[in-house]
C-alpha positions, 0 to 999 in steps of 0.5 A: 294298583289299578286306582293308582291316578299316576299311572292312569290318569282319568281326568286326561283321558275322560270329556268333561261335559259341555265341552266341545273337543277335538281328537287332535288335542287327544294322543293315540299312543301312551306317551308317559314314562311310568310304564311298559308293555310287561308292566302293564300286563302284569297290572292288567292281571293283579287288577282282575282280581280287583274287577271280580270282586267289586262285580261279586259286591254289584251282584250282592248289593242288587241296586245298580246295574253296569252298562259300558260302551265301546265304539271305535273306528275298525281295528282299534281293538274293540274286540280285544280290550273286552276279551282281556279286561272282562275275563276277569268277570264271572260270565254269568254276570256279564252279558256281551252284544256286538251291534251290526246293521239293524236288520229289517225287523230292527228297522221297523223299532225306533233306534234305541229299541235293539239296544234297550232289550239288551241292557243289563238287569240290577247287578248284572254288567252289559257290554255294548261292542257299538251302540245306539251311537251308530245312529249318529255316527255311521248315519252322520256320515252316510245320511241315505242309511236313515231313510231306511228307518221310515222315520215320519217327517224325512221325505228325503235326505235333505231332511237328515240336516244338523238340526235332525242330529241334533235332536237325536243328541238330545234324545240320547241324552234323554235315554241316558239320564233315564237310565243313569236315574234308575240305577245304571252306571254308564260308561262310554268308550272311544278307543281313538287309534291313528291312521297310520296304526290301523293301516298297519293292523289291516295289513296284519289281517290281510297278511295272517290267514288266521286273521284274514276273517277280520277284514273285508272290503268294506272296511276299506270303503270306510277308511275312505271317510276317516275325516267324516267320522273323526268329526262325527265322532267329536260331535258325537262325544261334545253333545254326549258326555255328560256327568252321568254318563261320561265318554273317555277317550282311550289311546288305542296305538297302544294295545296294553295300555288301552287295556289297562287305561279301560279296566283302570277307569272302570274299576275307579267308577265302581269305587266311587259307588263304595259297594259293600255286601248287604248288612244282615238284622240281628234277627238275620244274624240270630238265624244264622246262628241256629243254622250254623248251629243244626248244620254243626250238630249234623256230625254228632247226630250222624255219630249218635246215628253210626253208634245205635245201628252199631248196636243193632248190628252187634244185638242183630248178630247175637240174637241170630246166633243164638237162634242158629245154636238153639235150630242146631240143637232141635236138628240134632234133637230130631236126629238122635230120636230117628236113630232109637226108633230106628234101633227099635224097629230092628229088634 
């Protein structure tokens, strides 16, 4: 179900590369009348079925390895898009990192390096929660961050103009094609929720105790500059969205749909791949058979092996015995002989 393009469809929902676009021309709720939220849910269960096995064909198959990307504004359900949709996954097949601020050490690397250690090996998935992104995301809108990566050239952050960001969208275009061309499916993430929808999910958090972790002041700092990042992210995802490594754009009002869009996308991206498990030789196969073979006869052999200890046991059993018969008799021999020389001495 979940390749079925009426109910999710890919094309309105992935950039097309060299497009520049604006998040107002993409909706933050699902608007089609194909689906509701228990149906969806349901899809979203009978799909994970469908994820498990192409990731058990990826890690068989041990040519290409998966890296998915999510970034979002705060609240728009990063963290709950990947616990439900990768449940699915066999966990020791995926590998989950959640990027905050780059430490001082991580600061002392160039900005992929944090993010390059953290991708995923051939067959395994990687799911990045923020990405290398941030660097021209958060820094787009807070330009001074850059100055702490004591980068050679910015003096100051007059420095950090359009031309610098423009050539880390370059870069990360770069990064990206070397990856893709070494065997790595991309896929990148925006998860676009309202305003209005996550003014509602930080009162969510600040009302629930369960959930008052979730937010701090600084969340609110940043909600401050939804205009900057709207635009920081249509720059972003313009300059980005590339054939190779493609972003879509994910309602994200919409939990249930957000969910089932993400797992819908991922899973018609592995498709397209048409993993199949590796093909044995006919030597291979001829080995097969001798093992199936010996692993078969173990049971005879085993039966063969119970029948002569049988045996032994029952011949072990006779002998003993006759043995015991044959020491009763010289005991007894012994006795009568001590009885008539003791007879004799008396007379």
């Amino acid at each position: 179900m979940l390749s079925d393009e009426k109910l999710i469809r890919t094309k309105d929902l992935m950039v097309p590369p060299d497009k520049n676009i604006s998040l107002k021309d993409y909706s933050t709720k699902y608007k089609g009348k194909e689906l509701n939220k228990k149906e969806a849910e349901m899809l979203l269960d009978m799909g994970r079925k469908g994820l498990a096995e192409i990731q058990d064909k990826l890690y068989a198959h041990n040519r290409f390895s998966v890296l998915i990307i999510f970034q979002a504004m705060d609240a728009a359900g990063k963290d709950g898009a990947v616990k439900h949709i990768m449940s699915g996954f066999n966990p020791l097949g995926v590998k989950v990192y959640s990027f905050k601020a780059p430490n001082s050490y991580e600061l002392d690397h160039d900005y992929f390096w944090r993010h390059e250690i953290a991708l995923p090996a051939r067959g395994e998935i990687a799911i990045h929660n923020r990405s290398h992104y941030e660097n021209v995301l958060v820094t787009r809108v807070h330009p001074e961050y850059v100055m702490n990566e004591n980068i050679p050239g910015v003096e100051s952050v007059k420095d950090v103009t359009d031309k610098f960001f423009k050539m880390r969208y370059k870069q990360i275009r770069r990064f990206e094609k070397n990856l893709a061309e070494n065997g790595m499916i991309i896929m990148k993430f925006f998860l676009h929720v309202s305003k209005k929808e996550q003014k509602k999910r930080f009162l969510e958090r600040i009302d629930d105790s369960s959930k008052n972790w979730k937010f701090s002041l600084s969340d609110l700092k940043e909600r401050g500059y939804w205009k900057d990042y709207q635009k920081a992210y249509e720059e972003a995802i313009s300059q980005t969205s590339t054939k190779h490594a493609p972003w879509f754009i994910i309602p994200a009002d919409d939990k249930w749909f957000t969910r089932l869009a993400i797992a819908s996308i991922i899973y018609r991206e592995f498709e397209k791949l048409k993993f199949s498990y590796p093909k044995v030789s006919e030597a291979q196969k001829a080995e097969l058979e001798k093992a199936k073979l010996k692993l078969m006869g173990e049971d005879e052999d085993e039966k063969e092996s119970k029948g002569k200890s049988a045996k032994k046991s029952k011949k072990k059993v006779k002998a003993n015995g006759k043995a015991k018969v044959k020491d009763d008799a010289k005991v007894k021999g012994k006795e009568e002989e001590k009885e008539k020389e003791e007879v004799a001495l008396a007379e």
